[in-house]
C-alpha positions as a printed NumPy array, in Angstrom:
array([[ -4.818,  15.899,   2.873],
       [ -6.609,  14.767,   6.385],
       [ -7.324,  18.319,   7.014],
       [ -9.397,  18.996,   3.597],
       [-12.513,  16.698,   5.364],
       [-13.44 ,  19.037,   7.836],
       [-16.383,  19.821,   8.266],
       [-16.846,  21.583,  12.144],
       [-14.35 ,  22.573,  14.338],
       [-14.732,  23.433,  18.133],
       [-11.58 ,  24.869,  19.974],
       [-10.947,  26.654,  23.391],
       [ -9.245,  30.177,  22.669],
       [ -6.502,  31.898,  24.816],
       [ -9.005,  33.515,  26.541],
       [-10.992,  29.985,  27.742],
       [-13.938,  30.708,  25.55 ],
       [-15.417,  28.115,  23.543],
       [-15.705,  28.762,  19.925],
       [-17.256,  26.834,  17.226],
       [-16.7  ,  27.278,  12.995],
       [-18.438,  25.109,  10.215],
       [-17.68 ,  24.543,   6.796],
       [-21.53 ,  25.98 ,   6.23 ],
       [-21.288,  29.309,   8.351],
       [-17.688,  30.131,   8.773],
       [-15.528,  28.946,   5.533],
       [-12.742,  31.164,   6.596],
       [-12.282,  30.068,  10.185],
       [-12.   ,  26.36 ,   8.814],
       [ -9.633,  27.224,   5.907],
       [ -7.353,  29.131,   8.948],
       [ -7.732,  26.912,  11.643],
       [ -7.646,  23.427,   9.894],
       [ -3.776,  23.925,   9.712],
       [ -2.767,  26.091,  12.848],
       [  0.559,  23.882,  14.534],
       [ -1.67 ,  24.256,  17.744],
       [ -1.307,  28.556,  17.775],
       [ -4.618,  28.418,  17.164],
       [ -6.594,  27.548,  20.166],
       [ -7.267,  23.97 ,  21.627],
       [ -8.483,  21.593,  19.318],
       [-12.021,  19.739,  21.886],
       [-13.957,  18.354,  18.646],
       [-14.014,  18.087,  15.049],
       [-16.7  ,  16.509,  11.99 ],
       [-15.048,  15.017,   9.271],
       [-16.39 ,  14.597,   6.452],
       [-16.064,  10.492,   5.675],
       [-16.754,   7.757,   2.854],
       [-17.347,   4.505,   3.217],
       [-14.89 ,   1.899,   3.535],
       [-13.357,   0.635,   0.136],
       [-10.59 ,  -1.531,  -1.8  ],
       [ -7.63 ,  -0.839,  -3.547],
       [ -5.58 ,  -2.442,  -6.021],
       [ -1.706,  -1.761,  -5.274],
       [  0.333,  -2.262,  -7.811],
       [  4.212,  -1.877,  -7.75 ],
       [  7.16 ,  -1.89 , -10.447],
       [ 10.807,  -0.721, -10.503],
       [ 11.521,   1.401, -13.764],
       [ 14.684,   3.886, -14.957],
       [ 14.348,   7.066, -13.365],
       [ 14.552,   8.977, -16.676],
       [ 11.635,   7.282, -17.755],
       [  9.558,   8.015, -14.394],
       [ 10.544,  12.3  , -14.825],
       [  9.731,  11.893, -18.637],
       [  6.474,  10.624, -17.679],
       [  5.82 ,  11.842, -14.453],
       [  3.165,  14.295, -15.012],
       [  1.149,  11.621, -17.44 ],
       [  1.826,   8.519, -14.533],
       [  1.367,  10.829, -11.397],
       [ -2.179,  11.996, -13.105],
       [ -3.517,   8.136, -14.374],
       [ -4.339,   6.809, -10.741],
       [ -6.559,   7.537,  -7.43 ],
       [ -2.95 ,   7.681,  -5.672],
       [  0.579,   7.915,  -7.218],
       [  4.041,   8.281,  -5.408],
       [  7.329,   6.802,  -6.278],
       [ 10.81 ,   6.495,  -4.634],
       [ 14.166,   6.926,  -6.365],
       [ 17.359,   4.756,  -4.74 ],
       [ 19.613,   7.038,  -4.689],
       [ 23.201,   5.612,  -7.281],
       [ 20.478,   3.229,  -8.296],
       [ 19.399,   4.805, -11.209],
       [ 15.848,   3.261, -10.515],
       [ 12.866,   4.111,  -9.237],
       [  9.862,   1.657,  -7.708],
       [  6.661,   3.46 ,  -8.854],
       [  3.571,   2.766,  -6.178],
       [ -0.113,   3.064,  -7.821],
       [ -3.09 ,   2.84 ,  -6.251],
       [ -6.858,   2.526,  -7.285],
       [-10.316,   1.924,  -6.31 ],
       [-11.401,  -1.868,  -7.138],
       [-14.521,  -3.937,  -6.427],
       [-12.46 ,  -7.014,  -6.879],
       [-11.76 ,  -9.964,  -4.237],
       [ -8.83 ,  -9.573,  -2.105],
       [ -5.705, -11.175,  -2.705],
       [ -2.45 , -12.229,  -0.751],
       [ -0.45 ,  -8.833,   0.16 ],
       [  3.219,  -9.596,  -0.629],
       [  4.907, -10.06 ,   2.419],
       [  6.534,  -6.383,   3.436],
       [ 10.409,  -5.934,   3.421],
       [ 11.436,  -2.65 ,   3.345],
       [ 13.903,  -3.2  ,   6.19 ],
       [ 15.794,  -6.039,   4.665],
       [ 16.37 ,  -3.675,   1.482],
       [ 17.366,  -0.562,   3.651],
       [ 19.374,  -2.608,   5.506],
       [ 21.6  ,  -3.807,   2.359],
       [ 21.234,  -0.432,   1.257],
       [ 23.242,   1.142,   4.243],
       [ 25.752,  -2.233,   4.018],
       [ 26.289,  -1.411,   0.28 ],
       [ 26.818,   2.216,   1.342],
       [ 29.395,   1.451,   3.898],
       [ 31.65 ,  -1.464,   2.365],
       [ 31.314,   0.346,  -1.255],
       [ 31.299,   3.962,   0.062],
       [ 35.017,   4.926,  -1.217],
       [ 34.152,   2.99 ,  -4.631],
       [ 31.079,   4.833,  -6.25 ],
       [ 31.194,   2.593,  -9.222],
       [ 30.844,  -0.608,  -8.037],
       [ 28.177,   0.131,  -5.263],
       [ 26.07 ,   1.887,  -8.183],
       [ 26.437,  -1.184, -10.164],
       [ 25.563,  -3.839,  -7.008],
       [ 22.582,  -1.564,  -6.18 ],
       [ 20.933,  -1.387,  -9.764],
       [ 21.719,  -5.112, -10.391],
       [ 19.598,  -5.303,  -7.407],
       [ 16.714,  -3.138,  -7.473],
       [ 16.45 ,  -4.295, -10.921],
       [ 15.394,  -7.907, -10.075],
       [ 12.55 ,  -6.589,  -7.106],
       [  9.698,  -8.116,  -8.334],
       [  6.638,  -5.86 ,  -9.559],
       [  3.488,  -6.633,  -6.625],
       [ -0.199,  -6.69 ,  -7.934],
       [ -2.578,  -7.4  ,  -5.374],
       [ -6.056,  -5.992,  -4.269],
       [ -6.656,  -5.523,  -0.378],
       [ -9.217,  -3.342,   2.274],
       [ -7.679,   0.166,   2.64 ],
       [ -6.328,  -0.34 ,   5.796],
       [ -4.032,  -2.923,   4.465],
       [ -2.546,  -1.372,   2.057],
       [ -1.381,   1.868,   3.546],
       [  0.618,   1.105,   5.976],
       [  4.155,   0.532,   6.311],
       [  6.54 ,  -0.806,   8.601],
       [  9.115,   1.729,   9.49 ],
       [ 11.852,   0.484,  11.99 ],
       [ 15.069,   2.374,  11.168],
       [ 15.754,   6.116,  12.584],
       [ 15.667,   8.598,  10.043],
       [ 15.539,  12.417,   9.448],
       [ 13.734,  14.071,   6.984],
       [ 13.143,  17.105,   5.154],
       [ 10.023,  17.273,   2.977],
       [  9.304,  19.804,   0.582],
       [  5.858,  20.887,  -1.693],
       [  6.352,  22.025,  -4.358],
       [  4.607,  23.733,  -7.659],
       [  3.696,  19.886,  -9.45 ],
       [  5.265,  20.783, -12.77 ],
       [  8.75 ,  21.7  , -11.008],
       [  8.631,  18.682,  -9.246],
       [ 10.75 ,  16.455, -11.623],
       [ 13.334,  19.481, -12.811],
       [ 14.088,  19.766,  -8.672],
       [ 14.362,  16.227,  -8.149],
       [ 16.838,  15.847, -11.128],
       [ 19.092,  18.517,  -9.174],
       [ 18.455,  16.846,  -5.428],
       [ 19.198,  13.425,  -7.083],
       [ 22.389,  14.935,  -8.634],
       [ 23.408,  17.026,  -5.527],
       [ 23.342,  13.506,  -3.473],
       [ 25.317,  11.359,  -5.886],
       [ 28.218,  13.607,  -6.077],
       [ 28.386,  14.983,  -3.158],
       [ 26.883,  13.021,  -0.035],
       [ 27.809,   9.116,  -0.428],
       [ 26.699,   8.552,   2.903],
       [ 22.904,   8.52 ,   1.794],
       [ 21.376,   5.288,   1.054],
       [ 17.453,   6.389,   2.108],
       [ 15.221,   5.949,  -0.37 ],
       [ 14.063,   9.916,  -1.744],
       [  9.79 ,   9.802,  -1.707],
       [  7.836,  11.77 ,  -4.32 ],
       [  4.148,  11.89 ,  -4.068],
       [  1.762,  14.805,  -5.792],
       [ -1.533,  16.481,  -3.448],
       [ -4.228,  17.757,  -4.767],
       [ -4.475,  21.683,  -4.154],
       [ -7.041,  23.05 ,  -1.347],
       [ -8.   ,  26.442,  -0.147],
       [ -6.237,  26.052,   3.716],
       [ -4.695,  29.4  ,   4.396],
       [ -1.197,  27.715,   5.838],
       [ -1.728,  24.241,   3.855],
       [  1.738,  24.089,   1.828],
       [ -0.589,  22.542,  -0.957],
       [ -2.518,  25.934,  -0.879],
       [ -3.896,  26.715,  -4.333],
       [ -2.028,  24.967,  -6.1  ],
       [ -1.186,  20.859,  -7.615],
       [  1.562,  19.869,  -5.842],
       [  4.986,  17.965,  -5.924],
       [  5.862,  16.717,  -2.732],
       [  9.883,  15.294,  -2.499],
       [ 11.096,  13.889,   1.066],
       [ 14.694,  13.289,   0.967],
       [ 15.754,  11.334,   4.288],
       [ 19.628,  10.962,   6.415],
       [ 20.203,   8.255,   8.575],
       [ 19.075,   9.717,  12.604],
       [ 22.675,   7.653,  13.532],
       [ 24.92 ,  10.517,  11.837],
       [ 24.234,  14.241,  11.228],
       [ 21.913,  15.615,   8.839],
       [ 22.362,  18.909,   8.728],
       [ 24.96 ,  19.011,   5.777],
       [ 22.691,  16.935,   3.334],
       [ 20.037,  19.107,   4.38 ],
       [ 21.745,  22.144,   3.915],
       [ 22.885,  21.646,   0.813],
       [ 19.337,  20.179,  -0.602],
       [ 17.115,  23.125,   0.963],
       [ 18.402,  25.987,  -1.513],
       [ 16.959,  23.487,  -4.423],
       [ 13.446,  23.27 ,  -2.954],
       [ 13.361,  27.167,  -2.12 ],
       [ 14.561,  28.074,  -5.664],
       [ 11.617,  26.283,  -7.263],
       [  9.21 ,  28.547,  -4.437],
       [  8.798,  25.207,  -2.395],
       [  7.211,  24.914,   0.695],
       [  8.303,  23.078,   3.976],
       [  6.504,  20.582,   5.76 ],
       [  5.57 ,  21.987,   8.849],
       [  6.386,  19.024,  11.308],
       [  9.87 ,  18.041,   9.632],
       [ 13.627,  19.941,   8.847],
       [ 13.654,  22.941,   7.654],
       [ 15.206,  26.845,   8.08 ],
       [ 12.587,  29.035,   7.439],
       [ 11.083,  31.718,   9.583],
       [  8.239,  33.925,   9.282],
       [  9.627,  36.421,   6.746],
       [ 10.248,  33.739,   4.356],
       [  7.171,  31.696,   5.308],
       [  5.467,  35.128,   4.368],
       [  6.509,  35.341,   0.817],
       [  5.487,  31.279,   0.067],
       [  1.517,  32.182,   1.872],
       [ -0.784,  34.477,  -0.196],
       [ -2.838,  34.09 ,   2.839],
       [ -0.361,  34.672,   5.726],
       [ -1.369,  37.799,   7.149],
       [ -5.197,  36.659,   7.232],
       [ -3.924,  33.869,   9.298],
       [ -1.529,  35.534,  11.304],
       [ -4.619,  38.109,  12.472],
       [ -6.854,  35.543,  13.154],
       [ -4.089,  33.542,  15.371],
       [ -3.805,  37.316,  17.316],
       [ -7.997,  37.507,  18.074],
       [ -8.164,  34.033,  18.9  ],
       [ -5.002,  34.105,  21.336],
       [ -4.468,  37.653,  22.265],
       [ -2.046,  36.925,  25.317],
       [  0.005,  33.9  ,  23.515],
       [ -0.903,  31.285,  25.448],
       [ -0.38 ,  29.45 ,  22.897],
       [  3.017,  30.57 ,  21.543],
       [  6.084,  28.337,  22.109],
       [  9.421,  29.556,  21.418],
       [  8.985,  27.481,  18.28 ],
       [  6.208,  29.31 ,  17.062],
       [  7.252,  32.7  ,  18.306],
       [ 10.331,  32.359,  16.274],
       [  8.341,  30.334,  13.247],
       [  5.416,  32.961,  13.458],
       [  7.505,  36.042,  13.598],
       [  5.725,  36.694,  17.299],
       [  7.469,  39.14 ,  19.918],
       [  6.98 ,  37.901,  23.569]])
């Protein structure tokens, strides 16, 4: 995670004094400000820590989704970076590897994402009144995607073209839960919400010692399920959330969720620490939005 490289942090607090932390001097002011929503004071300068530049080989291949949660753990742990996405009434999933390589690069295979989404959501709206036949057209199709192999500069690689509206609710969760919980999202979906054609996105994070990181202290399972922004989410989400929370997930901070404070408080063994050092650094709230007030558990 992008916060796990910092090194030295300078911020403004609510009071207009400058303060500075390092990684050297002040380990706990960098564990609770590196992930602070901005309640934390103003943000003027930061050192990351960096690497040099390097090359990846990306590989890509389609495979049954039993096989993927049967091996999960052992596939998830055998590369630099592992994610995978399931289609939902697919049956499939497209695994995603990718690892350090000294090798020449070659020809990225030409990206499109869009044109699959967008026979996705066709599928889902001719077919969506006959489950049997769109399940059938959909894993004929992912079925034939061709596996990619190809080695390119890291800035090549990662990025993805992302043109169709979407929410999204993206949970982190405990890594050996993740494929029990995705079993039950997966199954929630097919019988019950026929209008979602978004790919679901699984990825695991290493664990780090950030007092309000959801990866906090522990190997994590990360599952994004998505709704199309043209329609209303809320009823997928709904019905998905009580999954994540039952296997002691926690939300991503900048996408759907329900939580507030009380329940945020049971998921962060570090909460309180963070929520004192949020009340020296702004003592008038400043910083406090009705958002956070209401997140934070903060009377104004």
């Amino acid at each position: 995670a992008y916060h796990t490289q910092l090194e030295t942090v300078q911020l403004v607090d609510g009071t207009g004094k400058l303060r500075e932390y390092s990684r050297a001097g002040d380990q706990d002011m960098i564990h609770a400000t590196g992930v602070a929503l901005g309640a934390f004071g103003i943000l003027t300068e930061v050192t990351m820590k960096n690497i040099a530049a390097y090359r990846l080989r990306r590989r890509k291949w389609v495979l049954p989704i039993g096989d993927m949660l049967r091996d999960f753990e052992t596939m998830m742990a055998a590369h630099r970076s592992a994610e995978f996405y399931y289609i939902p009434f697919s049956g499939y999933a497209q695994f995603i590897a990718s690892d350090l390589s000294d090798a020449q690069p070659t020809q990225r295979p030409t990206e499109d994402d869009e044109k699959g989404l967008a026979t996705l959501r066709k599928l889902r709206t001719v077919l969506r009144w006959l489950p049997s036949l769109r399940r059938a057209l959909i894993k004929g199709a992912v079925k034939k995607v061709p596996a990619e192999d190809y080695v390119q500069d890291w800035l090549n690689v990662y990025a993805s073209d992302r043109q169709t509206r979407f929410n999204e609710m993206e949970y982190h969760l405990p890594f050996e839960d993740g494929p029990k919980a995705l079993a039950e999202i997966i199954e929630l979906t097919e019988k019950h919400f026929p209008e979602v054609y978004f790919p679901m996105e699984v990825r695991s994070v290493a664990s780090d010692e950030f007092w309000l990181s959801p990866f906090h202290k522990r190997l994590t399972c990360s599952i994004a399920i998505h709704h199309d922004a043209a329609n209303d989410p809320l009823p997928f989400m709904r019905a998905a959330e009580p999954i994540f929370r039952r296997y002691g997930g926690r939300p991503h901070w900048g996408k759907m969720h329900s939580l507030k404070a009380a329940d945020l408080k049971k998921l962060y063994p570090r909460w309180d620490d963070a929520m004192a050092v949020r009340r020296d650094i702004d003592p008038h709230n400043r910083f406090v939005s009705p958002y956070i007030a209401d997140l934070f558990g903060i009377e104004q």
